[in-house]
N, C-alpha and C positions, 0 to 999 in steps of 0.2 A: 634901483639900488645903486649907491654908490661909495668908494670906499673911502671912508674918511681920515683912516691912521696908517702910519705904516705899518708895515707887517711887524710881529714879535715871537722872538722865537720860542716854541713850547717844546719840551720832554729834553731828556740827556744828551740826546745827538744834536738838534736843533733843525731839526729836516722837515718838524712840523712847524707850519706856522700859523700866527690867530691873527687873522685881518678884520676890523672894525667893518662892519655898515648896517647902513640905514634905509631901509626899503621906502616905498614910494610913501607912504601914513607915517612915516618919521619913527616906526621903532627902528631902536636899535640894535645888534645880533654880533655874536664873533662868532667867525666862519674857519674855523680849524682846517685847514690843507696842509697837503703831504707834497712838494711842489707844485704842480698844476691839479692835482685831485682832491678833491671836494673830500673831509672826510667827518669832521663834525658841524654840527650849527649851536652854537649856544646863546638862547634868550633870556625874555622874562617875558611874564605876563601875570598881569591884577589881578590880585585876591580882597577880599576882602582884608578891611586894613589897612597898613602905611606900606609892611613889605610884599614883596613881588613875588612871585613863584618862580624858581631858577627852573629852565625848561632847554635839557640837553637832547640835541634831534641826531641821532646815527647816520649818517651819508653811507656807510660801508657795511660789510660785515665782519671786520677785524678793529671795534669799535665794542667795548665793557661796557655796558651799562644798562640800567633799569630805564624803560623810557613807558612817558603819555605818548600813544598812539595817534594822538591827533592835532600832535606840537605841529608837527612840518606843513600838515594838511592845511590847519591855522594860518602858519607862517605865510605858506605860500597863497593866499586866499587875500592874505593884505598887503602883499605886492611882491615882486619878481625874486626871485632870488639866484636866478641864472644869467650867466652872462649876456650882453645885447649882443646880435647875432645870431649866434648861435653856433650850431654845424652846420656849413655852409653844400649847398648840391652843387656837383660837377655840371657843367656848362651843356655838356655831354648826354647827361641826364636829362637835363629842362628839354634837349630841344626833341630828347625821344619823349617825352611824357608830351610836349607840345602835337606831334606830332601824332600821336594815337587821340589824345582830343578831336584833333579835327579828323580824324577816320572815323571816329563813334557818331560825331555829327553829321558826316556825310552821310552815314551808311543810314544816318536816325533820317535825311532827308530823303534820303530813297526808299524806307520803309513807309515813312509818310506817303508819299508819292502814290507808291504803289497800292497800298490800302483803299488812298483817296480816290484812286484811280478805277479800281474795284468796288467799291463802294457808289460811287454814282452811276456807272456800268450797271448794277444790281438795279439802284430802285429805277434808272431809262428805261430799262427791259418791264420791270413790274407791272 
């Protein structure tokens, strides 16, 4: 997805704004933010016929409107509609989640061990 126009400002105050883009299959969308927060999506999609179906998607819940429940699901099914990146995990994090990985493994190699250990023990005795 990327944005192709500048911002424009919507409603009385101007605090909303509509940024143009184009998902990765080249449709089109205005993406309504309130500063940095996501709060409408507005597309189209084929009908039969020449005109297109205007298809308003809610981001929020301080957002009016009558919606197809399966606009965003749609949307987002034919390409990204969040930012690259994303939320990023603390340094902090990785190296505890790294770290409990390789205790699961060990402890997974010493349950081997010892089973295997036990098990050949059983059928030498038999």
């Amino acid at each position: 997805m990327e944005s192709e126009l500048p911002s424009l400002p919507v409603g009385r105050s101007g605090r909303l704004n509509a940024v143009g883009l184009t998902n990765a299959t080249g449709n089109h969308a205005l993406l309504v933010r309130h500063e940095e927060e996501s709060r409408a999506l507005i597309t189209g999609e084929p009908v039969r016929g020449e005109r297109e179906r205007l298809v308003v998607v809610p981001l929020d819940g301080d957002v009016e409107l009558r919606v197809d429940g399966d606009a965003l699901a749609i949307w987002l099914a034919q390409g990204s509609v969040g930012r690259a990146g994303g939320s990023r995990v603390p340094g902090w994090a990785n190296a505890i989640g790294f770290v409990l990985v390789v205790l699961v493994l060990v402890f997974l190699l010493v349950g081997v061990g010892t089973v295997s250990s036990w098990l050949f023990s059983a059928i030498s005795w038999g």
